[in-house]
ROVEX-881539 format. One line per 8 residues: number of its first residue (from 1); their letters; for each residue x, y, z of N, C-alpha, C. Coordinates in steps of 0.02 Angstrom, whole numbers. Example, Ala and Ser with C-alpha at 12.3 -4.5 7.8 and 13.67 -1.06 7.14 Angstrom:
BEGIN
1 = AS = 660:-284:390:615:-225:390:660:-165:390 ~ 642:-112:354:684:-53:357:645:2:394
end
This chain:
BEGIN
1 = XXXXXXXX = -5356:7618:4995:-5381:7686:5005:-5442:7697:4960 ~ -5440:7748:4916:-5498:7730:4852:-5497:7702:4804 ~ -5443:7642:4794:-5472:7598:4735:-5489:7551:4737 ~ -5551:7526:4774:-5618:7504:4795:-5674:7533:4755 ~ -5712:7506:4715:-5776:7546:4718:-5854:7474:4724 ~ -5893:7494:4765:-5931:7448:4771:-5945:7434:4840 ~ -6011:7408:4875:-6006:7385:4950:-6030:7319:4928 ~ -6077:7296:4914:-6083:7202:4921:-6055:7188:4852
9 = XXXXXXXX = -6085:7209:4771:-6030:7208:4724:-5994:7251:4714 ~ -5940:7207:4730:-5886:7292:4728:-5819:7229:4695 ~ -5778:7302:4654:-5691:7285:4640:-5655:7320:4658 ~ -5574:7310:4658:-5526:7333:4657:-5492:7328:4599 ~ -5457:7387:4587:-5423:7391:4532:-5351:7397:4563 ~ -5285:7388:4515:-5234:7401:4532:-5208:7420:4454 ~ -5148:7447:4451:-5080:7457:4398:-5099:7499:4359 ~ -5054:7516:4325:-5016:7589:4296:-5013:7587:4202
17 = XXXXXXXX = -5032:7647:4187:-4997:7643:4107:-4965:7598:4085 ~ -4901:7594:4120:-4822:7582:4088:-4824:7537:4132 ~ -4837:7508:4159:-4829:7438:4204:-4831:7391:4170 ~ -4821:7315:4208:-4834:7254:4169:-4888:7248:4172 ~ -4947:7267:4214:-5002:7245:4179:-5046:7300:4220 ~ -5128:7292:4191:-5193:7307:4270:-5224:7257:4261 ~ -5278:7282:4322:-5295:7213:4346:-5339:7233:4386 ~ -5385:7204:4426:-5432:7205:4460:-5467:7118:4506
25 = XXXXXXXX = -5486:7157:4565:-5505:7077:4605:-5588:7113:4616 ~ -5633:7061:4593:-5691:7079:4607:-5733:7025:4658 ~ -5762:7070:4697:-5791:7026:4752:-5865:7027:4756 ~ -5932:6987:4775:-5994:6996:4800:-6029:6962:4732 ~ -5974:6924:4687:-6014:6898:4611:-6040:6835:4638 ~ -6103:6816:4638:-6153:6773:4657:-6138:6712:4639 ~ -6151:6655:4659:-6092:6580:4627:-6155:6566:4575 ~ -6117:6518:4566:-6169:6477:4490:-6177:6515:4430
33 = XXXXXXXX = -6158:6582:4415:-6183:6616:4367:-6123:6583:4317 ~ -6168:6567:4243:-6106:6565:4201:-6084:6609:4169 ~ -6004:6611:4153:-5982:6665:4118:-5965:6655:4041 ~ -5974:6672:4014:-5957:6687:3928:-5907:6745:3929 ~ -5836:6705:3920:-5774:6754:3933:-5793:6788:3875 ~ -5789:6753:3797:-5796:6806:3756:-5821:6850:3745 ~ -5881:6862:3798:-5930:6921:3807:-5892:6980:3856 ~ -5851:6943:3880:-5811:6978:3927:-5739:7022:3889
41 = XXXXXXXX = -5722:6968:3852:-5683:6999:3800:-5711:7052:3765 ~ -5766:7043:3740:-5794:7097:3687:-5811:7162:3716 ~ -5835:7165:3793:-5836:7241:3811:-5783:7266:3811 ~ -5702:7223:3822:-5640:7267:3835:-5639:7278:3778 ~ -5639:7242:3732:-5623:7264:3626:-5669:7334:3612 ~ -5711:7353:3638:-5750:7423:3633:-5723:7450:3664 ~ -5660:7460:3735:-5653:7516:3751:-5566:7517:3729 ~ -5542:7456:3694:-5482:7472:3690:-5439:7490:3636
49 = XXXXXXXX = -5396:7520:3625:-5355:7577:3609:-5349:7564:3510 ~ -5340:7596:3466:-5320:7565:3401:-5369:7534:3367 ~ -5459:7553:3374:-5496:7523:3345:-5533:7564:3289 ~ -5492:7634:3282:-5522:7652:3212:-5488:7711:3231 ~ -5477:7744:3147:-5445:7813:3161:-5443:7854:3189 ~ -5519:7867:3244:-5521:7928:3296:-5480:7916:3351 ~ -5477:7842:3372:-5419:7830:3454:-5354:7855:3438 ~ -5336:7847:3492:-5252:7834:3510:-5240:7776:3457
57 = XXXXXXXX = -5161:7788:3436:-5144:7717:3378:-5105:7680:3420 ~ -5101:7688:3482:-5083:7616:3551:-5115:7585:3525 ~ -5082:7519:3510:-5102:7445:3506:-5083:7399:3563 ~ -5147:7386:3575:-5131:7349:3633:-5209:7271:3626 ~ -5178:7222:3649:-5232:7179:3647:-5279:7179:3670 ~ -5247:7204:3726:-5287:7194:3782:-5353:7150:3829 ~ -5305:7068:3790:-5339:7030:3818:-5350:7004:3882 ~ -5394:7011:3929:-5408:6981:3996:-5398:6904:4020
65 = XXXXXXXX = -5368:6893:4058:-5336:6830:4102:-5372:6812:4162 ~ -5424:6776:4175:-5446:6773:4232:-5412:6710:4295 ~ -5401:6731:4331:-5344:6709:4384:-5389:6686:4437 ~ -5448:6687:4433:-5478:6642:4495:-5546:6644:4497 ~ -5593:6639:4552:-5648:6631:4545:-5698:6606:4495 ~ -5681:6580:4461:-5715:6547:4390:-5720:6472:4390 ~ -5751:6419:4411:-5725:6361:4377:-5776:6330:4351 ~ -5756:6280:4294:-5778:6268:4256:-5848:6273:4215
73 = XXXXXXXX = -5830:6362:4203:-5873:6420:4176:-5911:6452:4203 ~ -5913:6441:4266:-5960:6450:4345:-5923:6513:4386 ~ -5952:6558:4392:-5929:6583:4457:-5949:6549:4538 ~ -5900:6555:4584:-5896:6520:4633:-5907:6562:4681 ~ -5930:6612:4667:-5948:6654:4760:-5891:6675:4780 ~ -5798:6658:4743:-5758:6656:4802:-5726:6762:4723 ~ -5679:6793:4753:-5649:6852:4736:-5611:6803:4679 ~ -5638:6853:4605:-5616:6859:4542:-5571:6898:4527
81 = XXXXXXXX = -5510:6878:4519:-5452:6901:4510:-5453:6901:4460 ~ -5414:6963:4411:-5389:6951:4345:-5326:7005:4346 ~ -5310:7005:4237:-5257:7050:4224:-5263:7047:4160 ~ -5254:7131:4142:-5231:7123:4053:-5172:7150:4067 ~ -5118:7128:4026:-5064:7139:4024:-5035:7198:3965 ~ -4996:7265:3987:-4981:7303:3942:-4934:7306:3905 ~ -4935:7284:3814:-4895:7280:3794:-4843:7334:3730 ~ -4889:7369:3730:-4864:7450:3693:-4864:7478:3717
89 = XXXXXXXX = -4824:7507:3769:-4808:7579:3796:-4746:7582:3786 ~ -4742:7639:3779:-4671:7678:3734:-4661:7730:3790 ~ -4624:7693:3849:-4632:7770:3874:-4575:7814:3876 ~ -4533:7809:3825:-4474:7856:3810:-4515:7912:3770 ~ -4578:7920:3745:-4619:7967:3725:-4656:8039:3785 ~ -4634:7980:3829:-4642:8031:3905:-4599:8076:3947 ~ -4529:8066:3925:-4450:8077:3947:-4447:8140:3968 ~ -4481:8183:3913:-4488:8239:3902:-4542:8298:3991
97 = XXXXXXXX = -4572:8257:3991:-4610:8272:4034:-4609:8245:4126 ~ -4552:8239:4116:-4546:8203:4171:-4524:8254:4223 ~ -4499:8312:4206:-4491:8364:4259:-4524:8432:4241 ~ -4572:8421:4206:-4649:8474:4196:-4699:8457:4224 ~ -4751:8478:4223:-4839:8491:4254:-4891:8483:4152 ~ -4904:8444:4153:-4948:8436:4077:-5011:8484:4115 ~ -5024:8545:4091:-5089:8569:4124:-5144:8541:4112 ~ -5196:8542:4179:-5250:8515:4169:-5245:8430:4185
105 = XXXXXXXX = -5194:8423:4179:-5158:8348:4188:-5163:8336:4267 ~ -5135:8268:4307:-5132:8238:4373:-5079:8255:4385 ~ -5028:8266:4322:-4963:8258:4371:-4939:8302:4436 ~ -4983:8391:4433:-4962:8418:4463:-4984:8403:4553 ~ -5043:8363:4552:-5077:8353:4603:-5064:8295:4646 ~ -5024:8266:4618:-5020:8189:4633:-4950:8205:4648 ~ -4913:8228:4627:-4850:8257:4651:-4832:8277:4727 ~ -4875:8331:4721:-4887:8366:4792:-4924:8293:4831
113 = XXXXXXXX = -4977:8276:4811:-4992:8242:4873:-4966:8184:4894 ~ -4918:8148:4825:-4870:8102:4866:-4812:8104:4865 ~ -4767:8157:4828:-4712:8166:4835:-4665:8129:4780 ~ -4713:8083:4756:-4679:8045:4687:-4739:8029:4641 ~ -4722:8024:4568:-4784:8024:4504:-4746:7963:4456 ~ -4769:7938:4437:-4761:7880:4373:-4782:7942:4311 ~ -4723:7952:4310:-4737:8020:4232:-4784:7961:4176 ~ -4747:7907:4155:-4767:7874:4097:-4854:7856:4094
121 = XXXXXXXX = -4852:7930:4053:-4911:7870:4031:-4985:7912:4067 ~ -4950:7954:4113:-4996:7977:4185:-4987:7949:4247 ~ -4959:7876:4229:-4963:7797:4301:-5031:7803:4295 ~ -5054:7785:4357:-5112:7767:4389:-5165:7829:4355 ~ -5154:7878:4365:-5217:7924:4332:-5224:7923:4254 ~ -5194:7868:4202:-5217:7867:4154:-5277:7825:4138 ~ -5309:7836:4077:-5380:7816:4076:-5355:7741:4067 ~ -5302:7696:4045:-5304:7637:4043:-5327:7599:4118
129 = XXXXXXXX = -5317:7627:4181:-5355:7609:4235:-5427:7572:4228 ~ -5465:7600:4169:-5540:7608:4158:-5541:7530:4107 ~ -5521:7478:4119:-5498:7432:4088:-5537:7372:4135 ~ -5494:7392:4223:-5546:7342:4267:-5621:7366:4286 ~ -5644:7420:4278:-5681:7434:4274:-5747:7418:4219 ~ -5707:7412:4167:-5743:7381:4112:-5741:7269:4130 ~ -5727:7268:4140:-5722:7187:4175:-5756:7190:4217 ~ -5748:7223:4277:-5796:7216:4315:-5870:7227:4296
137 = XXXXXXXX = -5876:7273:4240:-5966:7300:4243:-5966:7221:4162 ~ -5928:7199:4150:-5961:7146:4094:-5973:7078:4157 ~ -5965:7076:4194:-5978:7004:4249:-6044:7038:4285 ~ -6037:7093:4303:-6097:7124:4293:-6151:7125:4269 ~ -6130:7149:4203:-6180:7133:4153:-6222:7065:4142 ~ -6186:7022:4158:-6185:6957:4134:-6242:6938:4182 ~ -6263:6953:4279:-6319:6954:4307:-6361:7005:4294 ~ -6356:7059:4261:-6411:7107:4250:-6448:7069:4199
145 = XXXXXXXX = -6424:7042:4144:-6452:7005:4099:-6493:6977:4131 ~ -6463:6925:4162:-6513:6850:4206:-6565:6897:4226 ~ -6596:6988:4253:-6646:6988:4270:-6686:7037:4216 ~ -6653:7019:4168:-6683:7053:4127:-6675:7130:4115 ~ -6634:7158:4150:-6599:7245:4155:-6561:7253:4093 ~ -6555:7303:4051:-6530:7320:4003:-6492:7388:3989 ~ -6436:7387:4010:-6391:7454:3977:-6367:7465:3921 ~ -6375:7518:3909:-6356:7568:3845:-6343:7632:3852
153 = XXXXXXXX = -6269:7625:3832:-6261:7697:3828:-6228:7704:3749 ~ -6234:7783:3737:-6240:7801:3662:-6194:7865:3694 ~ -6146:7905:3634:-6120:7955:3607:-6162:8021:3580 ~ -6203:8069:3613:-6269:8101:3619:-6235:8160:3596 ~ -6173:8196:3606:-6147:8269:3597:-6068:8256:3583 ~ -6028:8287:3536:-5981:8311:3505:-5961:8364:3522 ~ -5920:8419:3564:-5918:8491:3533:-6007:8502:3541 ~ -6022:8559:3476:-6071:8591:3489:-6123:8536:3434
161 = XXXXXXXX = -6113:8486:3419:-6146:8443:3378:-6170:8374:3415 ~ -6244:8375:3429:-6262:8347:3466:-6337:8299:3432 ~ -6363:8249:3468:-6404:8210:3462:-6483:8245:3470 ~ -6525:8290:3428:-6574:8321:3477:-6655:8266:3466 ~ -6647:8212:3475:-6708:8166:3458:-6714:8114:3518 ~ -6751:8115:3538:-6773:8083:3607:-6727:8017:3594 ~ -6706:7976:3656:-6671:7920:3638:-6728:7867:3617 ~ -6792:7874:3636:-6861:7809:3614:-6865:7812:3548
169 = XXXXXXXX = -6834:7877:3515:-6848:7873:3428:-6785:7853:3402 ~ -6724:7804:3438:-6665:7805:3409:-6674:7730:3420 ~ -6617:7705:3355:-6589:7648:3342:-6547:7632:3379 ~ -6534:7599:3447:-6490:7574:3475:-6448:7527:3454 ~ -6460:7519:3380:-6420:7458:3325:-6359:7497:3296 ~ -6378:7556:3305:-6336:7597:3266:-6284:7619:3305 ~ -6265:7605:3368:-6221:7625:3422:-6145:7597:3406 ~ -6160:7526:3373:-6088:7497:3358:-6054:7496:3277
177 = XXXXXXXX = -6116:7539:3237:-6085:7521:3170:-6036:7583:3150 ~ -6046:7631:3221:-5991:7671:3195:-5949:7723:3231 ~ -5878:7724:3213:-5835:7738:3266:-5844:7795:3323 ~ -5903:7841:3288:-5933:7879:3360:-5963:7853:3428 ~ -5986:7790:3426:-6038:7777:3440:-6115:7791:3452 ~ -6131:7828:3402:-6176:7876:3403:-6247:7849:3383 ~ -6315:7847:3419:-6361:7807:3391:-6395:7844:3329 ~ -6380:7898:3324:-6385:7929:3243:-6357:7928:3203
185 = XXXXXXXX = -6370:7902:3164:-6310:7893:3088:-6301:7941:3052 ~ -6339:7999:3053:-6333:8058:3008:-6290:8101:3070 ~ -6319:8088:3134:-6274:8153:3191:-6209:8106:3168 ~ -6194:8053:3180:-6123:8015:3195:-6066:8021:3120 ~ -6102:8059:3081:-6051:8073:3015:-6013:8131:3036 ~ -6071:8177:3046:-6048:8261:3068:-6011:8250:3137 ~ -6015:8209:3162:-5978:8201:3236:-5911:8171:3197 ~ -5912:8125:3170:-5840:8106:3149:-5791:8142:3108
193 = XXXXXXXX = -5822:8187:3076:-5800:8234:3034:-5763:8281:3089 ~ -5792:8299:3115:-5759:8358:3184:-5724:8341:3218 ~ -5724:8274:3243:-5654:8241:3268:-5612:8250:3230 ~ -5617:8209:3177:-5560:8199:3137:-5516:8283:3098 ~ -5551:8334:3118:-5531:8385:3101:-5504:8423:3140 ~ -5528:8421:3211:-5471:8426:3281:-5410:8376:3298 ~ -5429:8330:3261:-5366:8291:3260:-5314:8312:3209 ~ -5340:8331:3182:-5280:8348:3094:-5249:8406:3148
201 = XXXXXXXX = -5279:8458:3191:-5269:8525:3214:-5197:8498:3275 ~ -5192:8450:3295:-5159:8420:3350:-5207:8443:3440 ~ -5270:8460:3425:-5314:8485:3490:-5368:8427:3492 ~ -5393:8438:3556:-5453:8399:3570:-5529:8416:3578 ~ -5564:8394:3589:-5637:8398:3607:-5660:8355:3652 ~ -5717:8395:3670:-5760:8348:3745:-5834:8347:3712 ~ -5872:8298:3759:-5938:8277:3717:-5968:8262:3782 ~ -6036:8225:3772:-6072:8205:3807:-6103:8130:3793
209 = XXXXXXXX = -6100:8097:3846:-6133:8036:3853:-6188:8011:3870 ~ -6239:7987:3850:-6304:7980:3860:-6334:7904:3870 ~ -6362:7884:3956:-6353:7805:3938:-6410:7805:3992 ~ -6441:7735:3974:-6521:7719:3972:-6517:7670:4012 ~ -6533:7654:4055:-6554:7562:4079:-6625:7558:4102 ~ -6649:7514:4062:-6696:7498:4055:-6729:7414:4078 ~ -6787:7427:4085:-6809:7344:4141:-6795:7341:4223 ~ -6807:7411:4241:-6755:7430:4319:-6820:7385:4373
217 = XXXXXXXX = -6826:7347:4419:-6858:7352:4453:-6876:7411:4502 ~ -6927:7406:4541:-6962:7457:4566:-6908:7475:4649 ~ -6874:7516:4689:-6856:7495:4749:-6793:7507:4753 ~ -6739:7506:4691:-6679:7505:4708:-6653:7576:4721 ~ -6602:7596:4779:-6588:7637:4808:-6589:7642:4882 ~ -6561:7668:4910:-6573:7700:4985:-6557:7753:5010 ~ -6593:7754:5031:-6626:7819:5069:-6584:7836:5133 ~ -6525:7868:5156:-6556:7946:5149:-6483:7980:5088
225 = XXXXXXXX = -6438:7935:5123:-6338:7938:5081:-6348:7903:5033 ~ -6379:7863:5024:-6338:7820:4982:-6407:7808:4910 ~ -6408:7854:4886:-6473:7838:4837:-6477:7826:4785 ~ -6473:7821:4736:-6476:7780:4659:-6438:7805:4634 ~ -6459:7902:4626:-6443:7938:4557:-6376:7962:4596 ~ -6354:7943:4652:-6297:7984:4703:-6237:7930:4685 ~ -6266:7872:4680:-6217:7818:4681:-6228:7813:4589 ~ -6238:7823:4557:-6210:7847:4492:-6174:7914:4456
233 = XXXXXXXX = -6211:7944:4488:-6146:8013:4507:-6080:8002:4528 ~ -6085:7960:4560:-6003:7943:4608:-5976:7897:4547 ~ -6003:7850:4528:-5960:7818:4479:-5967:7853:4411 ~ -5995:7883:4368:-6004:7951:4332:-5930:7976:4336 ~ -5918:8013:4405:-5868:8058:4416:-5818:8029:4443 ~ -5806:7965:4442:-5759:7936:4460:-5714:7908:4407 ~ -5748:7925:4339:-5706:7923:4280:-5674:7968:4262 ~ -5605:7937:4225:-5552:8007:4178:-5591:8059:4137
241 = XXXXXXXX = -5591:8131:4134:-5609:8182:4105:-5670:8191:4112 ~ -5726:8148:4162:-5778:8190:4171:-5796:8234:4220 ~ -5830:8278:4177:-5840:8347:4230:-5924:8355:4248 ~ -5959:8314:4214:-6015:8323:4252:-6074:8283:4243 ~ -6114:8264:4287:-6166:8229:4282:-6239:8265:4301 ~ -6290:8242:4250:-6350:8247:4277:-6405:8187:4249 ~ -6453:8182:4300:-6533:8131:4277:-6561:8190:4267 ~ -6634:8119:4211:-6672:8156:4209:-6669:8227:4164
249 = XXXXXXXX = -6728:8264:4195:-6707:8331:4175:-6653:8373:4175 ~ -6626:8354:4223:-6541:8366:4259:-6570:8447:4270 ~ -6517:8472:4241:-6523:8570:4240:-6562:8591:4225 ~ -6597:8556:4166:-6661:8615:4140:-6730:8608:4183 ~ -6712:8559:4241:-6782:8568:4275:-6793:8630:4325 ~ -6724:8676:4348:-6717:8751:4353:-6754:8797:4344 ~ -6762:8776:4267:-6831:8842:4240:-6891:8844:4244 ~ -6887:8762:4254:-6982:8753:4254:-7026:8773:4325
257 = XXXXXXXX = -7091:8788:4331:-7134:8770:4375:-7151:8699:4383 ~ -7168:8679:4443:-7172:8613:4465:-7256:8581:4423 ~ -7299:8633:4407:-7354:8600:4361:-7302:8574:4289 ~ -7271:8596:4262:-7249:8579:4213:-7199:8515:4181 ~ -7195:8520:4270:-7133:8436:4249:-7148:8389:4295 ~ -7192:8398:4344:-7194:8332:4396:-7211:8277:4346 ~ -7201:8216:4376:-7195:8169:4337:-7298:8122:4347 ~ -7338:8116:4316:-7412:8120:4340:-7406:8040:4307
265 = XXXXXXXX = -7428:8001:4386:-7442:7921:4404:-7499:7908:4356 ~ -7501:7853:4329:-7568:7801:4319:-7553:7736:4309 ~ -7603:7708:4305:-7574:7612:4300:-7608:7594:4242 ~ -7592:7548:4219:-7607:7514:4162:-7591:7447:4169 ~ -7639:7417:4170:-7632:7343:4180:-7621:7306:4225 ~ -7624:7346:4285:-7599:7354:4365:-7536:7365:4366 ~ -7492:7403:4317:-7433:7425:4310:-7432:7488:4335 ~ -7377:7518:4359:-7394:7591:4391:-7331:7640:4331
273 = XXXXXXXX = -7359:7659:4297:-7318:7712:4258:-7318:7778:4261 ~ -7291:7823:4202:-7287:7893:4225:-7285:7919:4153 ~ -7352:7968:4154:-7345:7990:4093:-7275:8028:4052 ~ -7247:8062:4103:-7164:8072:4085:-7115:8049:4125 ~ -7061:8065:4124:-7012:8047:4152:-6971:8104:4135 ~ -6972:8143:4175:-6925:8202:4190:-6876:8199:4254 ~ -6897:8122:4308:-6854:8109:4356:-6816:8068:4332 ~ -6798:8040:4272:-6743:8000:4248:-6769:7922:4270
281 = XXXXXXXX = -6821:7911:4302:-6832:7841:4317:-6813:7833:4413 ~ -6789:7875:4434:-6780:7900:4500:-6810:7959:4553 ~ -6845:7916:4593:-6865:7973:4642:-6860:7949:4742 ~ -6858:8015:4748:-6838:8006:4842:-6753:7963:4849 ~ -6736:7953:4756:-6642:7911:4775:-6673:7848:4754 ~ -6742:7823:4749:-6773:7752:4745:-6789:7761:4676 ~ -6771:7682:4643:-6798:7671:4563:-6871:7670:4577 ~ -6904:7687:4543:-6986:7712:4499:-7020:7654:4463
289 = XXXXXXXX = -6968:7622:4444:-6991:7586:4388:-6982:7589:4294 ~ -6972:7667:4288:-6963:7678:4223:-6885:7688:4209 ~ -6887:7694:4135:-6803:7704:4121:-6770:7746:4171 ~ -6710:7742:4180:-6657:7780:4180:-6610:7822:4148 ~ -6630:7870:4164:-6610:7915:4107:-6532:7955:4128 ~ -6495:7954:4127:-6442:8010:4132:-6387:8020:4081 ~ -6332:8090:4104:-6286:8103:4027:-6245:8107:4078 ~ -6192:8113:4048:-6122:8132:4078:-6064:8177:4039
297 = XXXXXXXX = -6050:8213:4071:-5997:8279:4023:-5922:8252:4030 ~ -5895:8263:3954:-5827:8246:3957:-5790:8271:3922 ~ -5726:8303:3968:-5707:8390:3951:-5642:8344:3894 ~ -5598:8406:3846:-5574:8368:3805:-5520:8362:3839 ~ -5481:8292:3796:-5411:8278:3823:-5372:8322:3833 ~ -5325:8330:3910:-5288:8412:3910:-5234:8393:3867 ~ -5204:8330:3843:-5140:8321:3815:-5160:8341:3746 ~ -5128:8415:3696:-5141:8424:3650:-5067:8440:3633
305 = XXXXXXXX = -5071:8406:3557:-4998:8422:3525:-4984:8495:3507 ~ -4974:8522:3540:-4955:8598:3534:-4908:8632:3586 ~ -4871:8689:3585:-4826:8697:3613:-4874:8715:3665 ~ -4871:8729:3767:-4926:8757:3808:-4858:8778:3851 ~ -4896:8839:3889:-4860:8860:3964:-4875:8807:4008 ~ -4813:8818:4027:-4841:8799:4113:-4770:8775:4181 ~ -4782:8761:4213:-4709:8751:4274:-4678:8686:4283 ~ -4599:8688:4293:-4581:8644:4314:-4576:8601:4383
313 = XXXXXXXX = -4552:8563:4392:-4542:8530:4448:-4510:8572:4503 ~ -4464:8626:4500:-4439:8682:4543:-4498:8740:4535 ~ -4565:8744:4501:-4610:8776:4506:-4576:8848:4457 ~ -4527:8833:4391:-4502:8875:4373:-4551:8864:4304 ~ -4548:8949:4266:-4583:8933:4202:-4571:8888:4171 ~ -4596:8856:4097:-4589:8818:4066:-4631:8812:4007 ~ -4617:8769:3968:-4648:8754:3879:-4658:8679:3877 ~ -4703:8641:3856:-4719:8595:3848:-4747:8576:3781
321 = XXXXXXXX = -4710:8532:3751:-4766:8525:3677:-4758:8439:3700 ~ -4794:8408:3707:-4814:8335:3705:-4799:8293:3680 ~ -4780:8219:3667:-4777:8194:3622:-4804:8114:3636 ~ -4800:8068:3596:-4832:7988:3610:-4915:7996:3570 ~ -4959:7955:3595:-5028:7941:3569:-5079:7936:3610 ~ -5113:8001:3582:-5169:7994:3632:-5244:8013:3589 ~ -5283:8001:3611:-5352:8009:3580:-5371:8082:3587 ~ -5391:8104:3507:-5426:8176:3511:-5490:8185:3532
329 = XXXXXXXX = -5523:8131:3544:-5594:8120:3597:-5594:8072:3608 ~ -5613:8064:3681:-5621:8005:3738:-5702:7969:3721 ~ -5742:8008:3696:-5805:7993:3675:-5808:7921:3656 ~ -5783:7917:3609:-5784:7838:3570:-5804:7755:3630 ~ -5736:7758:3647:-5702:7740:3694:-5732:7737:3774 ~ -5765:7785:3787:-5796:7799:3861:-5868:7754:3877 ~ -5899:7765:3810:-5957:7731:3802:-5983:7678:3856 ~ -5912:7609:3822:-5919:7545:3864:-5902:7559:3930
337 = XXXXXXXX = -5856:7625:3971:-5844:7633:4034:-5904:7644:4068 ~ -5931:7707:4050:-6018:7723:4064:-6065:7667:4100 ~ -6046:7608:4028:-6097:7560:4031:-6084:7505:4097 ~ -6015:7505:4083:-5984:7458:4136:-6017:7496:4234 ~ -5990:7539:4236:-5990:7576:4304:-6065:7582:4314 ~ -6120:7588:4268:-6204:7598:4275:-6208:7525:4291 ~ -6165:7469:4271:-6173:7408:4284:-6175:7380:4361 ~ -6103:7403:4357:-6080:7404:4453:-6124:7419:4505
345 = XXXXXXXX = -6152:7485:4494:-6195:7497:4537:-6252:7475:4518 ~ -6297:7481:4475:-6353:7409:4466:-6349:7388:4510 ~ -6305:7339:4490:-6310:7260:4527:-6274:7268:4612 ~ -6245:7303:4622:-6229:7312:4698:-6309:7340:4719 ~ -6331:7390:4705:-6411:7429:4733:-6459:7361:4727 ~ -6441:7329:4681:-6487:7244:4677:-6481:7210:4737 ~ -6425:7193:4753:-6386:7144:4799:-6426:7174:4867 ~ -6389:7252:4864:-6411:7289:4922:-6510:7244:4945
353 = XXXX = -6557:7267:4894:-6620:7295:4906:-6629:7199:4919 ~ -6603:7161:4893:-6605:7084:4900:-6600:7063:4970 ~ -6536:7080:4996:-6510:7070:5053:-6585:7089:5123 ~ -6596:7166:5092:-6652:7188:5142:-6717:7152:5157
end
């Protein structure tokens, strides 16, 4: 049904929180490319659980198993199967909730629309899903490299504490030295400080994500459904807790007059550039040539340790106070998802504009 995402590179994901494992089969990965598992390893170690005091204290390895398409360090053209296997879930921490609605939560929706829910954990609508997704955009990654394409995404907004310095004046070195991931080292103190102080509170916070790819060739997209910044929107919003995406200028190009922000052509060197980039590196749905610019909004975790209203399974009142481990911001953590899914589609809009 929808857990597919991709038309020529595309994966499937499968499994649950509390399951024995997830996993994902990825298809359209080009043969001959070599893989560097440990590179593959290292994007899941950025998004997974227990890596500094702001996450969830789930420990989990979450090391990746690749089950096919690989041989001897080669991809083979043929569907890359894998699995990390889950080995901390506690889900007697969930017991509690098993005949409530967590507001703001899946369970109430997923209920109704199938008549049965994997309480533990969320099942399937918890963010551990975002695991093959991260596998898939590092094999990804791994041909964006070969053409020289470069993603980055950074930790840009906190709450009301945010990044206000163009990303061309930031250290993209500074993204991993600290548990925000924040490419400011002075924003990423005051950002950690505020986590860690909604965390002491048992509540959460939402932030914003800000991520760049850069080295885009000129062309990628199509025109009229299916266009660059549409097919990053879709994977954008196809992640846990985000609520919104924009390129570019996104919203604030609303206020302006069109003298003030069109984006004004010249070449240099027989290069065709743009003195700004207020289209994010996208226009007509077709790459431009220049960066890529977009953010993404991510509302806070609804699971907060505090007592909340809300209904039971007979749709009768009810009290809910929570319990188990969960992250007081997804921020940290989301980063490498961002990066992964801007990956996916890359290289599928590649494949696509190749094929043509």
């Amino acid at each position: 049904m929808s857990n597919k995402f991709g038309d020529i590179f595309s994966f499937t994901s499968f499994g649950e929180s509390h399951g024995v494992a997830v996993g994902g089969v990825i298809d359209g990965m080009p043969a001959g490319v070599k893989i560097d598992e440990a590179f593959i390893q290292s994007e899941l170690d950025r998004r997974r659980p227990g890596q500094s005091h702001l996450t969830t204290s789930r420990k989990e390895s979450d090391k990746v198993e690749i089950l096919s398409g690989v041989f001897e360090g080669k991809t083979t053209g043929t569907p890359i199967g894998f699995i990390v296997r889950n080995e901390d879930h506690h889900s007697a921490d969930y017991s509690n909730i098993k005949e409530v609605f967590r507001p703001s939560h899946a369970d109430y929706t997923y209920q109704m629309k199938y008549g049965i829910r994997d309480y533990r954990g969320g099942g399937r609508s918890s963010a551990r899903e975002n695991i093959s997704r991260v596998v898939a955009g590092a094999f990804a990654k791994t041909y964006l490299n070969m053409l020289g394409i470069k993603i980055t995404a950074y930790t840009s907004q906190v709450g009301d504490i945010e990044v206000s310095r163009d990303y061309k004046s930031l250290d993209f070195n500074e993204i991993e030295k600290n548990p925000v991931r924040c490419a400011d080292a002075n924003v990423a103190k005051q950002m950690e400080q505020l986590i860690t102080e909604v965390k002491s509170d048992g509540d959460t916070i939402g932030g914003v994500v800000t991520c760049v790819i850069q080295n885009v060739p000129v062309g990628l997209g199509e025109p009229i459904y299916d266009k660059l910044h549409a097919a990053l929107g879709s994977a954008m919003l196809s992640i846990n807790a985000v609520k919104g995406f924009e390129y570019g200028l996104g919203f604030e190009a609303a206020k302006h007059r069109g003298t003030e922000i069109n984006d004004i052509f010249y070449q240099e060197n027989g290069v065709v550039k743009t003195k700004t980039n207020n289209s994010g590196g996208i226009q007509g749905g077709i790459s431009n040539g220049q960066d890529i610019v977009f953010r993404v909004a991510f509302k806070p975790v609804p699971t907060i340790l505090k007592t909340q209203e809300t209904i039971d399974t007979n749709l009768k009142s009810a009290t809910i106070m929570p319990k188990g481990r969960h992250d007081a911001c997804v921020l940290p953590r989301a980063v490498p998802v961002v990066e992964a899914m801007s990956a996916v589609v890359m290289l599928d809009m590649y494949l696509k504009n190749k094929a043509r």
